[in-house]
C-alpha positions in Angstrom: 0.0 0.0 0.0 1.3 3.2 -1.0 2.2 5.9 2.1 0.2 8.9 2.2 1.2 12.4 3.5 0.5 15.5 4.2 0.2 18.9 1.5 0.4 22.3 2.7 -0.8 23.9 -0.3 -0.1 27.8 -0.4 -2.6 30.0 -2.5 -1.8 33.5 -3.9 -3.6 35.7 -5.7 -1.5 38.0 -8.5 -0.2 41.0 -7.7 -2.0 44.3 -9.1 -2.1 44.1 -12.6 -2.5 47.0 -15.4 -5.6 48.5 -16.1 -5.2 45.9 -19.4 -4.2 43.1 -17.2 -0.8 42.9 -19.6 1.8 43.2 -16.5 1.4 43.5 -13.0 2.0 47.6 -11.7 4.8 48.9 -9.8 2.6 48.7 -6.3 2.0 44.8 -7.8 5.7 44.3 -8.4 6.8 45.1 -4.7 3.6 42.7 -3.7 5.3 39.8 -5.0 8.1 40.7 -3.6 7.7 40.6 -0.4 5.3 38.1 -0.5 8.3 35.7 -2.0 10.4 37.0 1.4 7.5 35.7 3.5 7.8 32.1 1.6 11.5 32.3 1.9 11.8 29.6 4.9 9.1 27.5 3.3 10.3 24.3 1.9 8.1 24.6 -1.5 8.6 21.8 -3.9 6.8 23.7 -6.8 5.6 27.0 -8.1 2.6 26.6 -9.7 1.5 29.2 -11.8 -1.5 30.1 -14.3 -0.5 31.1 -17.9 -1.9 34.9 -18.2 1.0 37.6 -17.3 -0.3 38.8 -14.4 0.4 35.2 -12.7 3.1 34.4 -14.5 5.3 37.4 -13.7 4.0 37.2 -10.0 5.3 33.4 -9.7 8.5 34.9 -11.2 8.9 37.5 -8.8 8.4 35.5 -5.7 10.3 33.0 -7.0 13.5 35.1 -7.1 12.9 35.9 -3.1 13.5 32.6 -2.2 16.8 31.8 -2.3 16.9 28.5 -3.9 16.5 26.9 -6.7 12.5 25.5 -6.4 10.8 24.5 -10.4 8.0 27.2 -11.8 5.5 25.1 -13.1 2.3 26.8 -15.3 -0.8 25.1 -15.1 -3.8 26.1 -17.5 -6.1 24.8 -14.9 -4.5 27.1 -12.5 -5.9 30.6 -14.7 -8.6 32.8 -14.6 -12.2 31.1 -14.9 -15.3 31.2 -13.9 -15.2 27.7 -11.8 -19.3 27.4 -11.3 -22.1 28.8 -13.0 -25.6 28.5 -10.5 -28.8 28.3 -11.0 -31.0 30.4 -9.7 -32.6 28.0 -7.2 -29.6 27.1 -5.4 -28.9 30.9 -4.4 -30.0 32.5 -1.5 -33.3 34.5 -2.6 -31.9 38.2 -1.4 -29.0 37.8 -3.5 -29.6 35.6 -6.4 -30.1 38.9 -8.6 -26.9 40.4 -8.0 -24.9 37.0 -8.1 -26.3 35.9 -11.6 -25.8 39.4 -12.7 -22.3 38.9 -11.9 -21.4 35.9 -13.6 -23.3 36.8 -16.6 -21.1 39.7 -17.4 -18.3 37.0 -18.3 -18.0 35.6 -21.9 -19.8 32.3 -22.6 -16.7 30.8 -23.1 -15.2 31.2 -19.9 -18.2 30.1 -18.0 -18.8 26.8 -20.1 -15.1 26.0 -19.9 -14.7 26.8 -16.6 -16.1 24.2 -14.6 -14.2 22.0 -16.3 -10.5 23.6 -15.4 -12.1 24.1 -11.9 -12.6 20.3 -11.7 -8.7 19.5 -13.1 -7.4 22.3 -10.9 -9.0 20.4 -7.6 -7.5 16.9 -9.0 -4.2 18.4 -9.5 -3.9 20.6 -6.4 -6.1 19.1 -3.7 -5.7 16.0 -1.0 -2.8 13.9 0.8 0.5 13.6 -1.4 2.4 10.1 -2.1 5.2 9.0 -0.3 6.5 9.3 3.3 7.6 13.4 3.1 4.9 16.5 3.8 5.0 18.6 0.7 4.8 22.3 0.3 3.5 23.7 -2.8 2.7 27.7 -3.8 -0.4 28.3 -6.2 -0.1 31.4 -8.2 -3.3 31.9 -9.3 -6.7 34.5 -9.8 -9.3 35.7 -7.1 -12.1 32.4 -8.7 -9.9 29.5 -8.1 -8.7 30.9 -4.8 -12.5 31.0 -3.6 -13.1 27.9 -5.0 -10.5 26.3 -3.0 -11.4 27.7 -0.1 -15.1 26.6 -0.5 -13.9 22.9 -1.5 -11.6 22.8 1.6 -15.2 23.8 3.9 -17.1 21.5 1.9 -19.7 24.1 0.9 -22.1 24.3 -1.5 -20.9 24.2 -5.5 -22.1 28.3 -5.4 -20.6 29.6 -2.2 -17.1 30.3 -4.0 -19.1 33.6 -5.2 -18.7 36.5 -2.3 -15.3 34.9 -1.3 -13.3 37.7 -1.7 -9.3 37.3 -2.3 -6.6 40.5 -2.2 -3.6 41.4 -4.2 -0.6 39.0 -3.2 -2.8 37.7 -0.2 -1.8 34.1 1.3 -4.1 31.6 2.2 -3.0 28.0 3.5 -4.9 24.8 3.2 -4.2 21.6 4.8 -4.7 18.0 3.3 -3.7 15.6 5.8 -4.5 11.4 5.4 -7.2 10.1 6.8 -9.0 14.2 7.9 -11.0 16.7 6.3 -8.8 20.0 5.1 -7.9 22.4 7.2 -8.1 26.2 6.3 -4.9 27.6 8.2 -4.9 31.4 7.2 -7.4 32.7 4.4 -6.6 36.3 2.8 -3.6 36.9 5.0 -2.0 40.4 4.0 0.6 40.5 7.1 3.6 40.7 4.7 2.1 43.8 3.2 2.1 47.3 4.7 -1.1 49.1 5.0 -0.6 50.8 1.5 -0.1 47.8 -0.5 -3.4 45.6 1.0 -7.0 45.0 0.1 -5.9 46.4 -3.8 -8.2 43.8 -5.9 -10.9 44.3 -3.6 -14.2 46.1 -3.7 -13.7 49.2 -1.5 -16.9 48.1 0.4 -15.1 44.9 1.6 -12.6 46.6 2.5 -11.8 46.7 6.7 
């Protein structure tokens, strides 16, 4: 029987990117930045990374704070999509409106393929590892996946990844140990950032 083990898998949304989401900004720059000195000490076996420039120059950027020489890995199923489409009668009746509105404004494509690369991204990020070792892993990915994670690690329902909000170069830490349900460590965590560069990428009325 083959050994299970634990994954810490860390999740980080891009840095600030460009009004044309070409290349992250100068305040998105220094995000990742210090965001690779925070993962310095962790032991990461991979930096996994979505395909559009905003994550990809993000994983780049933290990946030269660490020190070491850990592989950048992209990942289509790690990019920006639209990881669950609901119908109206699984949404809460105050706020069904708003939430349908919301994912309607994307383009068909992206919400039909979506689910899809949401499902792969789960099957290729989530759960207990092979072997005897703990593995660490960094996600470099977009505010939908991250909420989708987090959702899947609670077991919510398919729709609650909409209203889970993710900053700028935030962290959030999820545990898959053998044999237990995941464990949600930190969610959203901005503690490497100073109050100027956190909460950018999120509506000013979620903002605290």
């Amino acid at each position: 029987m083959t050994a299970a083990s634990t994954r810490f898998l860390y999740v980080a949304r891009h840095g600030e990117a460009s009004p044309d989401e070409t290349e992250l900004t100068e305040r998105g720059r220094q995000q990742a930045a210090l965001l690779g000195e925070r993962l310095r000490g962790v032991p990461l076996s991979t930096v996994h990374h979505g395909p559009l420039p905003r994550a990809s120059q993000t994983a780049r950027l933290v990946h030269e704070q660490l020190g070491r020489d850990v592989p950048l890995a992209v990942s289509e199923p790690a990019g920006d999509h639209v990881p669950y489409v609901p119908r109206r009668e699984e949404l809460p009746a105050e706020s069904a409106d708003r939430f349908l509105a919301f994912v309607e404004q994307f383009p068909e494509a992206e919400r039909s393929q979506g689910p899809e690369l949401a499902a792969a991204a789960l099957a290729r990020f989530t759960g207990p590892v092979e072997g005897d070792d703990p593995r660490h892993e960094l996600l470099v990915t977009h505010a939908f996946l991250a909420a989708w994670l987090v959702r899947d690690a609670l077991d919510a329902p398919a729709w609650r990844w909409l209203g889970l909000n993710h900053s700028n170069a935030a962290l959030t830490v999820i545990r898959y140990s053998p044999g237990r349900p995941a464990a949600l460590l930190m969610v959203n965590d901005m503690g490497h950032l100073p109050e100027d560069l956190r909460w950018t990428g999120f509506p000013p009325e979620l903002r605290v």
